[in-house]
GUFI-496293 format. One line per 4 residues: their letters; for each residue x, y, z of N, C-alpha, C, O. Coordinates in steps of 0.2 Angstrom, whole numbers, plus 5000, padded with zeros to 4 digits. Example, Ala and Ser with C-alpha at 12.3 -4.5 7.8 and 13.67 -1.06 7.14 Angstrom:
BEGIN
AS> 5066:4972:5039:5062:4978:5039:5066:4984:5039:5071:4983:5042; 5064:4989:5035:5068:4995:5036:5064:5000:5039:5067:5006:5040
***
This chain:
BEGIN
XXXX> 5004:4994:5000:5000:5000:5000:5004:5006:5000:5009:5007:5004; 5003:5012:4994:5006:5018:4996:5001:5023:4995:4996:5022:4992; 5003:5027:4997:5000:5033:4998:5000:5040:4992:5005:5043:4991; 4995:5042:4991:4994:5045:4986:4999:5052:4987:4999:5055:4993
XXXX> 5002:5056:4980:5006:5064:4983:5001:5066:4988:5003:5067:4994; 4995:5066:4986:4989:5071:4991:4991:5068:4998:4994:5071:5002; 4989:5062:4999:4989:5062:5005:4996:5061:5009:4996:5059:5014; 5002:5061:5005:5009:5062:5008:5007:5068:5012:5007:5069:5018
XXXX> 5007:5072:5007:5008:5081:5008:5003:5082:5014:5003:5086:5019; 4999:5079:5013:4991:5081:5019:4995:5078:5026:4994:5081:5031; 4998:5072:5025:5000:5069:5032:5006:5072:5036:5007:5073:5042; 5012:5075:5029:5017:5075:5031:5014:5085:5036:5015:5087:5041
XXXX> 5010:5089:5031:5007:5095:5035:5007:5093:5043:5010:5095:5048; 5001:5089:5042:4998:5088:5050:5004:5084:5054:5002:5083:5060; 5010:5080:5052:5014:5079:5056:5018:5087:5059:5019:5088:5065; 5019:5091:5053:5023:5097:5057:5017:5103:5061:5019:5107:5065
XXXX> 5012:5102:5059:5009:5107:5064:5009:5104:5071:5010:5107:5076; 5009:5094:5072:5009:5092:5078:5015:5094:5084:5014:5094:5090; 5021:5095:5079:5026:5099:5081:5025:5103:5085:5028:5103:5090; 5021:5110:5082:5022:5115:5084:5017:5119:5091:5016:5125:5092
XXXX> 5013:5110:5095:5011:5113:5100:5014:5114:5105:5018:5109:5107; 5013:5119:5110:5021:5121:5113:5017:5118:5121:5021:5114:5124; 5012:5119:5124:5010:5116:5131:5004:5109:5131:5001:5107:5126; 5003:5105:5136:5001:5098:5136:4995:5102:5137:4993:5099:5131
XXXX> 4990:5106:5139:4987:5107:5139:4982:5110:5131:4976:5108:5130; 4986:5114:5128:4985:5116:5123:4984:5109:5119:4978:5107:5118; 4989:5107:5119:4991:5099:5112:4985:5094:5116:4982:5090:5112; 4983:5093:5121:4978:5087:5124:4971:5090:5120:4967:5086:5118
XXXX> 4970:5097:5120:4963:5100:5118:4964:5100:5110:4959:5100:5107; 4969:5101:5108:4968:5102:5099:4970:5097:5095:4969:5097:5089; 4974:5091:5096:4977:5084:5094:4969:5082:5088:4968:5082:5082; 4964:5082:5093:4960:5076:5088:4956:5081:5085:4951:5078:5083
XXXX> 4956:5087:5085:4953:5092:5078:4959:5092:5072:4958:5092:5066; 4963:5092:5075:4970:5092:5070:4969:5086:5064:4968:5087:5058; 4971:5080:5069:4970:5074:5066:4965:5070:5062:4967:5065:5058; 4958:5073:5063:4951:5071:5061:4953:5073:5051:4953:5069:5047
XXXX> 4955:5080:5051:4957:5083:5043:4958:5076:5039:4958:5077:5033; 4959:5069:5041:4967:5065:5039:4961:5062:5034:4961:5062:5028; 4957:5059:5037:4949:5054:5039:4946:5056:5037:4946:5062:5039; 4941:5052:5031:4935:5053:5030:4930:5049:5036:4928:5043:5035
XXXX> 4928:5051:5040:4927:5051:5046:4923:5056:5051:4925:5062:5051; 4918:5054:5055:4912:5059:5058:4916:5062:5063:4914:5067:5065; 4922:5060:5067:4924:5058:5075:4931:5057:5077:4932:5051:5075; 4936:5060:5080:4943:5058:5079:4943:5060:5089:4939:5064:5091
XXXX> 4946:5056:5092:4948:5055:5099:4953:5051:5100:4955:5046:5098; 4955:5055:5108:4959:5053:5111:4958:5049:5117:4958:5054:5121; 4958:5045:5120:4955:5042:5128:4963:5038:5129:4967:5037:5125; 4963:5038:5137:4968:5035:5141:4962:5032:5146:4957:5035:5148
XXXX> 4968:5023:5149:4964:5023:5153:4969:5021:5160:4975:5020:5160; 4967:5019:5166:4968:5019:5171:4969:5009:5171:4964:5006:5168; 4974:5006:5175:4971:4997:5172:4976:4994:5178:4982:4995:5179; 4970:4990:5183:4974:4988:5187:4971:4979:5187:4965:4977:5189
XXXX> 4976:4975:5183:4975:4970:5181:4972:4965:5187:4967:4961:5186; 4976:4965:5192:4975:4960:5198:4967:4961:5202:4963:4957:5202; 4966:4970:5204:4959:4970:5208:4954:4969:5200:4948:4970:5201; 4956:4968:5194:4951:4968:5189:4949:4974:5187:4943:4973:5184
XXXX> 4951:4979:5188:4948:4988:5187:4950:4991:5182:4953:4989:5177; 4948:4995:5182:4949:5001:5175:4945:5005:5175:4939:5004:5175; 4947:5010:5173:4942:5016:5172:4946:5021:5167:4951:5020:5165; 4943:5027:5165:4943:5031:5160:4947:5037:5164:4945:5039:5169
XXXX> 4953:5040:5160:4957:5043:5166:4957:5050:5162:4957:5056:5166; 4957:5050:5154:4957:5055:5152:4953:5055:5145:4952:5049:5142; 4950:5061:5142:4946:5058:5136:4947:5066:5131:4948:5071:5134; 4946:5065:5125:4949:5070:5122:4944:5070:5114:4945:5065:5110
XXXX> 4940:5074:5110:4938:5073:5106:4937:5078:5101:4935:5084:5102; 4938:5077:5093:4937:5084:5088:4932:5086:5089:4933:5092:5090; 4926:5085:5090:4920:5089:5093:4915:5085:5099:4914:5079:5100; 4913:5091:5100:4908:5087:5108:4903:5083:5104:4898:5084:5100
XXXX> 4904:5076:5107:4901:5072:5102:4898:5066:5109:4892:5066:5110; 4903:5062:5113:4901:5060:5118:4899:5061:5123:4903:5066:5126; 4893:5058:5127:4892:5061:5134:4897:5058:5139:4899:5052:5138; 4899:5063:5144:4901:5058:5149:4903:5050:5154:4907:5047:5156
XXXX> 4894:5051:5152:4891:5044:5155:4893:5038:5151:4896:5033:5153; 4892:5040:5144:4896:5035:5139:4903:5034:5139:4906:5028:5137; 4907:5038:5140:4914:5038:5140:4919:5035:5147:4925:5033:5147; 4914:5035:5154:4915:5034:5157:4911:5023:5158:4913:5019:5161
XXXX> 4906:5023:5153:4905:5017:5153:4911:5011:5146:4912:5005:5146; 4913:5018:5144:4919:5011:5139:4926:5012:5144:4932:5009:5142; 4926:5014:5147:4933:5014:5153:4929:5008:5156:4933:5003:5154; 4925:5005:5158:4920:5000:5162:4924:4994:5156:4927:4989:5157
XXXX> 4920:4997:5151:4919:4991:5147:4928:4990:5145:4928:4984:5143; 4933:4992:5144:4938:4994:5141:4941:4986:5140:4943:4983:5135; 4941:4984:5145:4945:4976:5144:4941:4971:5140:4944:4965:5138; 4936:4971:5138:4932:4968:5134:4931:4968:5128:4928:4963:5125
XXXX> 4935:4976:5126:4935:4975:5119:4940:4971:5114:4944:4966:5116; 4938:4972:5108:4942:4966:5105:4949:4969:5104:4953:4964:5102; 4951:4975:5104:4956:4977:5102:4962:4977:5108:4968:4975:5108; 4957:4979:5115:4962:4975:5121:4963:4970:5120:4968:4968:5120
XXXX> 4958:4964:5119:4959:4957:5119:4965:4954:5117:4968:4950:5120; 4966:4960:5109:4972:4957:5104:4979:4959:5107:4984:4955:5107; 4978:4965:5110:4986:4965:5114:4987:4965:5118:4993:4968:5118; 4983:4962:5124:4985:4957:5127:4986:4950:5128:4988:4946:5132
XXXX> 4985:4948:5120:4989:4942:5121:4994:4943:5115:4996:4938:5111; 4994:4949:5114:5004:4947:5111:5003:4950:5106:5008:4949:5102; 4997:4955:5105:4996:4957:5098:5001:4962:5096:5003:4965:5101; 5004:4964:5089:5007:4971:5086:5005:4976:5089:4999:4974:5090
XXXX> 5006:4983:5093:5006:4988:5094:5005:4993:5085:5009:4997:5082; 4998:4990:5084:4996:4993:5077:4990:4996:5078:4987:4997:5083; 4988:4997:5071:4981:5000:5067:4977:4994:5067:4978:4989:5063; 4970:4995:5072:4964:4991:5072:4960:4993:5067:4962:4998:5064
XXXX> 4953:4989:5066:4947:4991:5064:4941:4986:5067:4941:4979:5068; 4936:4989:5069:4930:4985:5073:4933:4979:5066:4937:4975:5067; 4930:4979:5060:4929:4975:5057:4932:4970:5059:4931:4964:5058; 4938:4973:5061:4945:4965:5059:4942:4959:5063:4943:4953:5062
XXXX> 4938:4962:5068:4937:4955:5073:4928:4956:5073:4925:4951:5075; 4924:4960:5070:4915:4958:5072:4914:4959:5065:4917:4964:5062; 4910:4955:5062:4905:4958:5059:4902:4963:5062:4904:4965:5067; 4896:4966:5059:4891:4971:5059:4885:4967:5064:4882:4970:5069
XXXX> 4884:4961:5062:4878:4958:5066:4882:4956:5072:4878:4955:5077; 4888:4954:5074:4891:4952:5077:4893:4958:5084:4894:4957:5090; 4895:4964:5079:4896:4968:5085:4888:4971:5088:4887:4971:5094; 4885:4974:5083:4878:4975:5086:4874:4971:5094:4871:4974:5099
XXXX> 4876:4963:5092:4874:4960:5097:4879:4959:5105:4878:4956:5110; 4885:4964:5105:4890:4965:5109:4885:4969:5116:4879:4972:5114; 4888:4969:5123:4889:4974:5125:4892:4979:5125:4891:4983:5130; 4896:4981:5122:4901:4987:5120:4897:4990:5117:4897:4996:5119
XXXX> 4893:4989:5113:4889:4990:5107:4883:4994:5110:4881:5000:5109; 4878:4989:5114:4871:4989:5118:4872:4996:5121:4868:5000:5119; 4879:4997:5125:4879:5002:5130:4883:5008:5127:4882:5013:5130; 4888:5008:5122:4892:5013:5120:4892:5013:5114:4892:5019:5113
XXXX> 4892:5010:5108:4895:5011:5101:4887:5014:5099:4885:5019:5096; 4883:5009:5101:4875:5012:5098:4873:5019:5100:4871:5024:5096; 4874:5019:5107:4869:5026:5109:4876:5032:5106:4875:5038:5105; 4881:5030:5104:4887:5033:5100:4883:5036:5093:4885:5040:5089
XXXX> 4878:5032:5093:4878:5032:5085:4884:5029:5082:4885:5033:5077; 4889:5025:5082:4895:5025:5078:4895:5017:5076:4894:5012:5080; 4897:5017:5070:4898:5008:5070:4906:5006:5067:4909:5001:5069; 4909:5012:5064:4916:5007:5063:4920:5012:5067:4920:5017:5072
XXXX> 4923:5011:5066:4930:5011:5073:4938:5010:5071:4941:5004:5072; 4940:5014:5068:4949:5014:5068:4953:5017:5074:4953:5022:5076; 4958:5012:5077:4965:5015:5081:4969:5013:5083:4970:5007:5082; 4974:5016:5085:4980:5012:5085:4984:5015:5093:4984:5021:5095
XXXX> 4986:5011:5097:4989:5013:5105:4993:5018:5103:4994:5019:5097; 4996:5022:5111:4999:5026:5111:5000:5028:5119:4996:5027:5124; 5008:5031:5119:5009:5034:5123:5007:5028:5130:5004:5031:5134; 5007:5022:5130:5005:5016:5134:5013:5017:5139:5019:5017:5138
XXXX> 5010:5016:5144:5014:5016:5152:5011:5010:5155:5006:5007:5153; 5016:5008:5160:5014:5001:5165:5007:5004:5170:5006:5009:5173; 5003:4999:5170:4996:5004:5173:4990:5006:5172:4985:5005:5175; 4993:5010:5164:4990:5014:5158:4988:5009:5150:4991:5004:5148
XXXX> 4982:5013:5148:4983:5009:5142:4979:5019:5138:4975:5023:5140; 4983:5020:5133:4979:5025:5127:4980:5023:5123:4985:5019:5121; 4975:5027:5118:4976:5025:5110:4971:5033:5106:4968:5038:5109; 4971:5033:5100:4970:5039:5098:4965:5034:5092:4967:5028:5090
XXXX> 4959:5037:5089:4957:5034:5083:4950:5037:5081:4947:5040:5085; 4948:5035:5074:4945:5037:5070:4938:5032:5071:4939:5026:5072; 4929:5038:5071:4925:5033:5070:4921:5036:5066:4922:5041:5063; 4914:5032:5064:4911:5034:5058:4904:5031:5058:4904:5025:5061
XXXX> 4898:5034:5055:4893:5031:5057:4891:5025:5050:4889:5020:5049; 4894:5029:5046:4890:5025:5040:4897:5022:5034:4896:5018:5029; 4903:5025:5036:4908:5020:5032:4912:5015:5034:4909:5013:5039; 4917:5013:5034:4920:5008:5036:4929:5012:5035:4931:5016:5031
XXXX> 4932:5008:5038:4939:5012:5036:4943:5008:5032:4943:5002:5033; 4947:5011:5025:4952:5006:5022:4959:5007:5025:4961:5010:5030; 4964:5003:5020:4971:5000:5020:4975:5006:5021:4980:5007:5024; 4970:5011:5016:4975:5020:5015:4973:5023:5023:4977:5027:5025
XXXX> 4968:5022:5026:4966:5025:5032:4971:5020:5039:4974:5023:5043; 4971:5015:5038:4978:5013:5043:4983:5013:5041:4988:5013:5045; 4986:5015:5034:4993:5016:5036:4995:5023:5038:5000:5025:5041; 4988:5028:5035:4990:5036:5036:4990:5035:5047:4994:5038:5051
XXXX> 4985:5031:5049:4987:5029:5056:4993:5028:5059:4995:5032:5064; 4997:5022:5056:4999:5021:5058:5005:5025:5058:5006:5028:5063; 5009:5027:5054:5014:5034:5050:5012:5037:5057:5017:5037:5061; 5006:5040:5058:5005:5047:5065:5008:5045:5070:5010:5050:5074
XXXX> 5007:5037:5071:5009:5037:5078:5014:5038:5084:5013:5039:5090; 5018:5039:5079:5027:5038:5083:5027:5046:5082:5028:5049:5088; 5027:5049:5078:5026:5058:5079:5021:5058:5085:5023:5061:5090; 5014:5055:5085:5011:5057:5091:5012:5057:5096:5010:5061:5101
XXXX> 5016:5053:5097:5019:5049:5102:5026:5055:5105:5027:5058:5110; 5030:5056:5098:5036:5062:5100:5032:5070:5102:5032:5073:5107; 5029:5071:5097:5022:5080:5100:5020:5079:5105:5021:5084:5108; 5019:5075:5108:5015:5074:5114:5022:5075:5120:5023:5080:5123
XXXX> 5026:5069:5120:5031:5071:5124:5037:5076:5125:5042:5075:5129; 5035:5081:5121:5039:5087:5117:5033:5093:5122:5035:5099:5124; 5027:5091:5124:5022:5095:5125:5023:5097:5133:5024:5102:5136; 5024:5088:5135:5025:5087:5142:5030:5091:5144:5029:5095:5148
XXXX> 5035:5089:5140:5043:5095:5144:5041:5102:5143:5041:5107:5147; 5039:5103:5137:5039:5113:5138:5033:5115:5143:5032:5121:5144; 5030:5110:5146:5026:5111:5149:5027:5113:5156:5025:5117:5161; 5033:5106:5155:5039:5107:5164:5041:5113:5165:5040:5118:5169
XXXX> 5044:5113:5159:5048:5121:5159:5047:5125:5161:5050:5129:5165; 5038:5127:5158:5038:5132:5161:5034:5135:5170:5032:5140:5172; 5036:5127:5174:5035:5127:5180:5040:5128:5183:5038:5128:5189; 5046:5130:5182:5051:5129:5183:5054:5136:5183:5053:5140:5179
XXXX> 5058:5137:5189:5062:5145:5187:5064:5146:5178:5064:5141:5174; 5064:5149:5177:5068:5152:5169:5075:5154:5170:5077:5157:5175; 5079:5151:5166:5086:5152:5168:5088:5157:5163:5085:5157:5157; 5094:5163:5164:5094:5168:5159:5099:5164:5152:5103:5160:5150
XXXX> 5095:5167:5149:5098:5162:5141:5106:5165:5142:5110:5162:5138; 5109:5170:5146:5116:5169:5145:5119:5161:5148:5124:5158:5145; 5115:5158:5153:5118:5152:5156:5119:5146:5150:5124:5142:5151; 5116:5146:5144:5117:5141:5138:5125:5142:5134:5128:5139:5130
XXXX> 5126:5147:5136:5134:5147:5131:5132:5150:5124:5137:5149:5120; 5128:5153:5122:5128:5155:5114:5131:5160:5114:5131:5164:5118; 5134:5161:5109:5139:5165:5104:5134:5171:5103:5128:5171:5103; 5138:5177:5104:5134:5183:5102:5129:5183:5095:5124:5185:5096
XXXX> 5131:5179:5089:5126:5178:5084:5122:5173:5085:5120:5172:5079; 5119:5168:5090:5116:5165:5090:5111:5166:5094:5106:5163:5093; 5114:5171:5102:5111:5176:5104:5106:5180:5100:5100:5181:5103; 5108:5181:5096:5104:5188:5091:5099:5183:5088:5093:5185:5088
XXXX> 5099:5174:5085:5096:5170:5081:5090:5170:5087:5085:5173:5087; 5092:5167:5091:5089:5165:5097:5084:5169:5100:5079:5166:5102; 5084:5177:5100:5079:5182:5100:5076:5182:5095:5070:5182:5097; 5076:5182:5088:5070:5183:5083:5068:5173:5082:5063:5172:5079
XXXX> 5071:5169:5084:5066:5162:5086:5062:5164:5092:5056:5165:5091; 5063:5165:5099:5058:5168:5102:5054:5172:5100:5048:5172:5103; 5054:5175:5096:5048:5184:5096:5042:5178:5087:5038:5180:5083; 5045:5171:5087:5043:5168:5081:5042:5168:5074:5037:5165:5071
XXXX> 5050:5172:5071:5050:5175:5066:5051:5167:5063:5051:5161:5067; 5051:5167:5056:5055:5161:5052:5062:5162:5051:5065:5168:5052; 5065:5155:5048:5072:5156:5046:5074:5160:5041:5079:5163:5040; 5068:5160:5037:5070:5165:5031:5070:5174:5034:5073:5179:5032
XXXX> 5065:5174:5040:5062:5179:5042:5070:5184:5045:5072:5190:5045; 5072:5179:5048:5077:5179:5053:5084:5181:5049:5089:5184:5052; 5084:5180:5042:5091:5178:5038:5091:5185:5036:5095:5188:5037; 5083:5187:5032:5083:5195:5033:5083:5201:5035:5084:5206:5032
XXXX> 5082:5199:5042:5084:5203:5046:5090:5205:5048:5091:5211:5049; 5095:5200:5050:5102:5200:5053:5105:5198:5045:5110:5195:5045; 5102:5199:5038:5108:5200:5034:5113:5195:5033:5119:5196:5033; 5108:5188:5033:5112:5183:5032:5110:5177:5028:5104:5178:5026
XXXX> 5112:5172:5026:5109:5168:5021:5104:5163:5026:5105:5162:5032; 5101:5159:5023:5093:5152:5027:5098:5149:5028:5099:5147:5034; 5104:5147:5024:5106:5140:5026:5110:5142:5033:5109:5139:5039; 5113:5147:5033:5117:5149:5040:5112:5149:5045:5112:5145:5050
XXXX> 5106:5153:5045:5104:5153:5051:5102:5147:5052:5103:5146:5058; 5099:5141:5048:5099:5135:5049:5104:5130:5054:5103:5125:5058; 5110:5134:5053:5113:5133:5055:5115:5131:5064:5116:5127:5068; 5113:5139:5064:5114:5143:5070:5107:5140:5073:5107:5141:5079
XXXX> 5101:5137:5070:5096:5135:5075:5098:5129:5078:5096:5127:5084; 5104:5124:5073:5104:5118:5074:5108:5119:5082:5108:5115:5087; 5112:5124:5082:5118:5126:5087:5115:5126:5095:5116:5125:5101; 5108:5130:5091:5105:5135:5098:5102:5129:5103:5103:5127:5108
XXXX> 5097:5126:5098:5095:5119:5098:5097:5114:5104:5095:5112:5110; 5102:5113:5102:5107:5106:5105:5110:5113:5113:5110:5111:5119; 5113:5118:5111:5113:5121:5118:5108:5122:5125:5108:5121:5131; 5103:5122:5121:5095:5125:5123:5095:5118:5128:5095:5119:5134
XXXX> 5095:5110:5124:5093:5104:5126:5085:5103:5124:5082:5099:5127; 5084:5107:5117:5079:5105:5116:5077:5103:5108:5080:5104:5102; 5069:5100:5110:5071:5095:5103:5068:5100:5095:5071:5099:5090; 5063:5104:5096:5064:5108:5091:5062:5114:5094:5061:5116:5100
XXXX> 5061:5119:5088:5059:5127:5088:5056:5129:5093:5058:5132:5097; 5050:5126:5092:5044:5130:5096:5045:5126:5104:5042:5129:5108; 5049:5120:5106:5051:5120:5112:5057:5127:5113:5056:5132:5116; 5061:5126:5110:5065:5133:5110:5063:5138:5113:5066:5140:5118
XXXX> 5058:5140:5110:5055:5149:5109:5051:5148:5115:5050:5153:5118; 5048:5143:5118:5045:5140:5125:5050:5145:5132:5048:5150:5136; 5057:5141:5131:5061:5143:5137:5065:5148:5136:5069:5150:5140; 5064:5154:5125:5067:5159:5127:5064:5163:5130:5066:5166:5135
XXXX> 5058:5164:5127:5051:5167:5131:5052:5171:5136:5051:5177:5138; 5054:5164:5140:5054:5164:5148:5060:5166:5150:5061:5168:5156; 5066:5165:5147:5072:5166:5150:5074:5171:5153:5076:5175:5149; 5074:5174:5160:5075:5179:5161:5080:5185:5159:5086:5186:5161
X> 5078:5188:5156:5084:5190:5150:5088:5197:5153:5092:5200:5149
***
């Protein structure tokens, strides 16, 4: 299976906007409006859940969705139901850490007659169901995915899935730190060691110019300041831009 120019260019997009959310709180509220654009698709969410194997428990710890679409009551009934689906079924007993689909494991008359269904996919309105885990800790189980009332998801719809994960997975834990950060004293950007011209880069990436933006300004060619971001970067300790412009921000300057 490959992917058409369009939907390279459409994925590889919404991979670099995922980049560029700078707080956990922000990136947890805008993720699954971002992501929904990918999918022909009614419904795009995010849930984690709480999973304590021994007392037999679980519940819904966190939930996240492109639009207000689920009530409560339902969302805190599939944290109940969560160990029963068929997609936990598959991995936990050893399944790939991949892109599901309701279908792979129920028909249509087969999932209808489920409890998952009775209590949550029905009163959802929703019948097919694309997802793939994510961000899974010992404890924890999340996953992110796509639902739909009336189509079904194809081959181009799991791999453009699966492609997002490991980004999602990086955006997310990129969000977590700038989010430390900014709990944390600000240290003055002299403490990083930059060179008086990287100094000068490092102010107009804080204030959010671009590299071309920047190259004009200070009278220098993209490739150089490219340069000079890669320097600031690895100074900084951070993994791109918009973590950057997070701790220049704040730097006590």
């Amino acid at each position: 299976m490959r992917l058409s120019h369009k939907d390279f260019d459409a994925l590889q997009n919404t991979i670099f906007e995922l980049y560029e959310y700078r707080t956990l709180e922000r990136f947890q509220r805008d993720a699954p409006g971002l992501l929904v654009r990918l999918f022909p698709c009614d419904y795009f969410f995010w849930s984690e859940y709480t999973i304590d194997p021994r007392a037999k428990k679980q519940k819904l710890s966190f939930f996240s969705e492109s639009r207000p679409t689920i009530q409560p009551r339902l969302a805190g009934l599939m944290g109940e139901l969560i160990m029963d689906h068929p997609f936990t079924q598959y991995f936990l007993q050893g399944g790939a850490q991949t892109t599901l689909k309701l279908s792979d494991f129920l028909t249509r008359s087969q999932l209808h007659r489920s409890a998952i269904y009775e209590q949550v996919y029905g009163p959802w309105e929703l019948e097919y169901n694309l997802s793939v885990p994510v961000n899974s800790r010992t404890g924890t189980a999340a996953g992110i995915g796509a639902a739909d009332k009336k189509h079904d998801f194809n081959e181009r719809d799991r791999l453009m899935l699966d492609l997002l994960r490991k980004h999602f997975d990086q955006a997310h834990r990129n969000a977590r730190r700038a989010t430390a950060r900014l709990a944390t004293d600000a240290r003055p950007l002299a403490d990083y060691g930059l060179t008086r011209r990287e100094n000068e880069v490092a102010q107009w990436l804080g204030a959010g110019k671009s590299n071309m933006e920047i190259a004009m300004i200070l009278g220098s060619s993209v490739r150089t300041i490219e340069k000079h971001i890669e320097k600031i970067l690895d100074k900084l300790g951070v993994e791109n831009r918009a973590a950057a412009a997070v701790l220049i921000a704040r730097a006590d300057r």
